[in-house]
N, C-alpha and C positions, 0 to 999 in steps of 0.2 A: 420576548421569548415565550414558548408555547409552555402550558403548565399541564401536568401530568395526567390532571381531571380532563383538562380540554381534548388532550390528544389523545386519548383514550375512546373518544366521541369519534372518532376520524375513521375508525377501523371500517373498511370494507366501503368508503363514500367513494363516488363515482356521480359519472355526468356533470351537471353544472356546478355540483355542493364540491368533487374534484380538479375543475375548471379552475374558482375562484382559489381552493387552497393553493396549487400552481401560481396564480397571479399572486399569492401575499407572497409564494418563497420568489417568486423572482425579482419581485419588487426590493426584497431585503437585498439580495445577490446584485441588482443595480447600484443601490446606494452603497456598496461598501466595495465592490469591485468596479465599478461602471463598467462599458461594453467591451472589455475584453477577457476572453477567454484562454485559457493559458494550457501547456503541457510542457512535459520536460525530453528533452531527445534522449535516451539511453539505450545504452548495453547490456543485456540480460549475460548474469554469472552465475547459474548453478552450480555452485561449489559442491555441492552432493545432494544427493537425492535420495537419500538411507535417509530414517529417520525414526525414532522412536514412538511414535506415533501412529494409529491407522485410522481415519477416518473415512469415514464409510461414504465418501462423493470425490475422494483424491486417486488420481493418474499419474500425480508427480512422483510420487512414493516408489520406488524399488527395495525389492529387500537383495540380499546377496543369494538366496536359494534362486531367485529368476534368472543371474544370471545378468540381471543391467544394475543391478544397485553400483552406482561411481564415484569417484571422487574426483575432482577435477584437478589436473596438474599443474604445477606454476607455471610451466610453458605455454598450457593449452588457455589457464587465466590470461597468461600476456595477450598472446595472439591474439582471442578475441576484443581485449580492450584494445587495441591497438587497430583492429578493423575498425573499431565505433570512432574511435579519434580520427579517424581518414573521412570519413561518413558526418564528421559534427557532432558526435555526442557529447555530451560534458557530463554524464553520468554514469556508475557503473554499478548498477543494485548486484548484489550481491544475494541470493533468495538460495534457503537451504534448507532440508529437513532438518529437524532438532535432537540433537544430541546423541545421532546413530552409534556412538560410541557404549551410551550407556545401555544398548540393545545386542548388538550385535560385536562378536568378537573379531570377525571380518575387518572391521571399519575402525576396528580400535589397532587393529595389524597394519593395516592399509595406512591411519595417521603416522605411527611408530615410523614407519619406513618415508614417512615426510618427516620424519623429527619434531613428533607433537603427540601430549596426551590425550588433547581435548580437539574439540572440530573449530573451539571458540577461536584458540590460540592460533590456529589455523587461520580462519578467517583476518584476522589481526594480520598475520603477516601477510596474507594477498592485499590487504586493503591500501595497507603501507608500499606495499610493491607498487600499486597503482597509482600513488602519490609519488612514488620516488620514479617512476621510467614513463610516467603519461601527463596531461593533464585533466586527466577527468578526477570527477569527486566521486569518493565512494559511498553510496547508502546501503546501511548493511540492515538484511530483515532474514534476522537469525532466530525469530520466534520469542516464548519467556526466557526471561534469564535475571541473574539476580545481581543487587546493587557494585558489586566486585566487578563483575563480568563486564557489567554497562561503561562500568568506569575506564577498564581497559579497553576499552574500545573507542571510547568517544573521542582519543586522540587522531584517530584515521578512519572516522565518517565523519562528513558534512552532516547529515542526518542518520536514524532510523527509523525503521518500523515495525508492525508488527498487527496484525487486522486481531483486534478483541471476538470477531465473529459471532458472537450473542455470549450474552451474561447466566441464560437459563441452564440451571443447575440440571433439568431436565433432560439435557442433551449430550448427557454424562453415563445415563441410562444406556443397561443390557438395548441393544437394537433401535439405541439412537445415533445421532452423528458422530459424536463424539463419546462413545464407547470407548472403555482401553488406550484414553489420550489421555496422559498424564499434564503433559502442557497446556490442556484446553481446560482444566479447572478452571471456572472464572475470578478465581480471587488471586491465583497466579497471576491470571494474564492481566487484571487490575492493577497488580502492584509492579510487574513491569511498567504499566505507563506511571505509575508514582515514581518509579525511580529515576524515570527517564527525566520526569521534572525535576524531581530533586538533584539530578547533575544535570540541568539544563540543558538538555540536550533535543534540538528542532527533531518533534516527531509524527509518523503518518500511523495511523490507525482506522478501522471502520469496522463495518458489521457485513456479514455476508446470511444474505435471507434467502429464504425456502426450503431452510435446510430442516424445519421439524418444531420451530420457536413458533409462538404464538405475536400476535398484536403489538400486546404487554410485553413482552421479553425484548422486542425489537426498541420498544420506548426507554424503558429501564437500560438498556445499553447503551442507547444515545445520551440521556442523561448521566450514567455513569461514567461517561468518557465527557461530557459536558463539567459535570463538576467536578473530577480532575484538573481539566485545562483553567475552571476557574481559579485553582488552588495554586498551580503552578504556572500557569501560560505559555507552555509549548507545546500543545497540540498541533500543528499546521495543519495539515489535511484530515481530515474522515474520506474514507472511501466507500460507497454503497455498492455494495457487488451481488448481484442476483446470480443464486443457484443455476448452475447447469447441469442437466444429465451425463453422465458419461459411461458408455459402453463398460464392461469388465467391474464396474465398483459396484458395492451393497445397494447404493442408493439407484441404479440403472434406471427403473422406472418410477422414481419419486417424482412428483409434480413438479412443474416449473413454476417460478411465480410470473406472470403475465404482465405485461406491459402497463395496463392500472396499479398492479402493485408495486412495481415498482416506481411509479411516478409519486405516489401515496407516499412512499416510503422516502423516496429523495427530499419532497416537499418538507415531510417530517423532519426531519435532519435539521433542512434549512432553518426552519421555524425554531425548531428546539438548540441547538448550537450555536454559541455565543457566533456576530455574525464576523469578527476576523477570521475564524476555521474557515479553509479553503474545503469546499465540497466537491466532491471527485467521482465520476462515475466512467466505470472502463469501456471503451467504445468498442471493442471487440466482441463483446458482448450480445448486443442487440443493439442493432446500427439505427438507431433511431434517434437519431442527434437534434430534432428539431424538440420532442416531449423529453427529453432529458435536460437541455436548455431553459424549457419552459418553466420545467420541474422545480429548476432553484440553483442546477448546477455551475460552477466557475472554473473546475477543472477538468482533462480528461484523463488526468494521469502518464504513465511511460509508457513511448511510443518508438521501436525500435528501428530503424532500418537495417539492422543488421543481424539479431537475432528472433527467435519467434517469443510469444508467450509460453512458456515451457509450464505453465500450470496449468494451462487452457490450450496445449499445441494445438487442437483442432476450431481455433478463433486465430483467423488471420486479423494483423492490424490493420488498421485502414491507412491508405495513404496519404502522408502529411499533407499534399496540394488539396487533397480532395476533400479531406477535414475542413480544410483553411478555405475553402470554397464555401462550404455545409455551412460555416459559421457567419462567414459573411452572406452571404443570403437571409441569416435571420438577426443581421443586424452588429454581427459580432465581431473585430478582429482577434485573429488565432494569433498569440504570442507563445515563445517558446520560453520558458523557466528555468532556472537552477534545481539542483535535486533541495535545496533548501533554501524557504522564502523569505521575500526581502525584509522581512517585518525581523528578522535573526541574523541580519546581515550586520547589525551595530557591533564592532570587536566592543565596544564598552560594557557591553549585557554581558558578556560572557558566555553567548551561547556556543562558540564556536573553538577550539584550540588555537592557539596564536599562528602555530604551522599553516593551519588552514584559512583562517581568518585573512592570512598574508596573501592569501590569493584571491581574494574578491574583488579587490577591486580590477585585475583584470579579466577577470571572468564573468563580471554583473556592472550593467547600466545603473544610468542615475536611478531610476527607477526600483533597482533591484531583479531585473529579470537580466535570461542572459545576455551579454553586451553583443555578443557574435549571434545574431538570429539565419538560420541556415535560410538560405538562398534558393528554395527550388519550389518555389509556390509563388 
């Protein structure tokens, strides 16, 4: 594994010095995943998109003065999980602003009249709905929250998540990204994934760059989410998400990071993170699936056929055949995954609720991926 002095030396290398880094992360990525490539089929559920938070590059965010701030109804939960189950999915992320309640009185009206104080408790019962009238698993990535919270919940997710987004205290700053985000503390969102260890609970997390972090902040994140997972052992995935511009937000014309940087930064990852963390980079992104493979990567993350990215709606996803094409061309077969990996599939670990543990084994091959691989590639 890469040491802090070393990868500190990495910043800004390109041409062949970023060549061979690429070859040592994929080298690692062979010997511990060999040539295949994995993703999970899901269902996107924004259960609301109020949130207490405003970070200066988000489109998901509504407030109630626009006019679109929502809460999603049980009904409208069903329905769309019940498209993803016709369509193959076996997952239903569940992705929400955080804690619109403590902001906005609206949303605190709006729960009451579902019969709830909180958006958590909320959550809680759609996830349980999903469990009791579908078969999909739910992963719930409801932002920080604390050791009570995680607990109630871990009975009706298969997993969670939560992207740490960088560790720099600097991005907390008047007219940085994370200005006026109470949840993006970084010692918050650190002790989120502490507790998620501490109730064992299979978790996804990553860093999201371009957003105003230096070199150094992007490494110290890696590492800090490295030496969590060494202390507890359920990290499963890191995600590497490069910034994107978007229209109407603070950051509108903030630099993108560019196709070297991000390769640097994947590479990184691989190097530095113990090598079971599954490393994830989203394809809708920047369709450049042969340098992101190169890079170190073993996942692509959730791919919908039924709903959009609703963080990113102006990234469509790419088409499963055509993925599953892209990959075998460079060697790879594309397998489809469970929302939580096989390495947390042992009911003896404990990572999992008995409720839901009960249902792996017809949900996941010997392997651990999922047993029903959909059919249209």
């Amino acid at each position: 594994m890469l040491k802090r002095s070393e990868a500190l030396q990495l910043e800004g290398i390109t041409g062949p010095d970023l060549f061979s880094l690429c070859q040592n992360a994929g080298r690692i990525r062979d010997e511990h995943f060999g040539r295949v490539l994995t993703y999970s089929r899901k269902v996107f559920i924004p259960l609301t998109n109020m949130c207490r938070d405003t970070c200066g590059y988000c489109t998901f965010v509504k407030t109630p003065k626009s006019g679109e701030g929502n809460i999603m109804l049980p009904s409208e939960v069903l329905e769309t999980v019940l498209k993803g189950q016709k369509q193959g999915c076996k997952e239903a992320l569940f992705s929400l602003g955080e804690k619109p309640e403590a902001r906005y009185r609206y949303a605190k009206d709006k729960l009451a009249m579902l019969g709830h104080d909180a958006m958590l408790d909320y959550v809680r019962e759609q996830a349980q709905a999903v469990l009791e009238k579908t078969s999909l698993l739910p992963h719930i990535n409801a932002g920080a929250m604390s050791l009570a919270e995680m607990r109630a919940l871990k009975p009706v997710a298969a997993s969670m998540g939560m992207m740490i987004e960088s560790t720099s205290k600097h991005l907390m700053k008047k007219g940085q990204a994370h200005f006026a985000c109470p949840d993006k503390e970084p010692e918050i969102r650190l002790n989120t994934l502490k507790y998620a260890g501490q109730l064992d609970i299979p978790f996804t997390t990553g860093i999201l760059i371009g957003i105003g972090e230096t070199w150094q902040d992007r490494i110290d994140s890696l590492l800090a989410i490295n030496q969590i997972h060494q202390e507890y052992g359920h990290i499963q995935e890191v995600i590497v998400q490069n910034f994107r511009a978007k229209a109407g937000t603070e950051m509108a014309k903030h630099p993108e990071p560019d196709l070297d940087d991000m390769r640097r930064t994947l590479a990184l990852a691989r190097l530095i993170l113990d090598p079971s963390i599954s490393l994830q980079a989203p394809p809708n992104l920047e369709e450049r699936y042969g340098s992101y493979v190169s890079a170190g990567i073993n996942d692509w993350g959730g791919i919908s056929p039924v709903t959009q990215d609703f963080i990113n709606p102006e990234r469509a996803w790419p088409q499963i055949d055509s993925l599953a094409e892209a990959c075998r061309g460079l060697g790879y077969d594309l397998k489809e995954r469970l929302t939580v990996y096989p390495q947390y599939l042992d009911e003896k670990r404990g990572y999992l609720d008995p409720a839901l543990a009960s249902r792996m084994p017809f949900l996941a091959a010997q392997n651990g991926l999922a047993a029903e691989q959909w059919k249209n590639f």
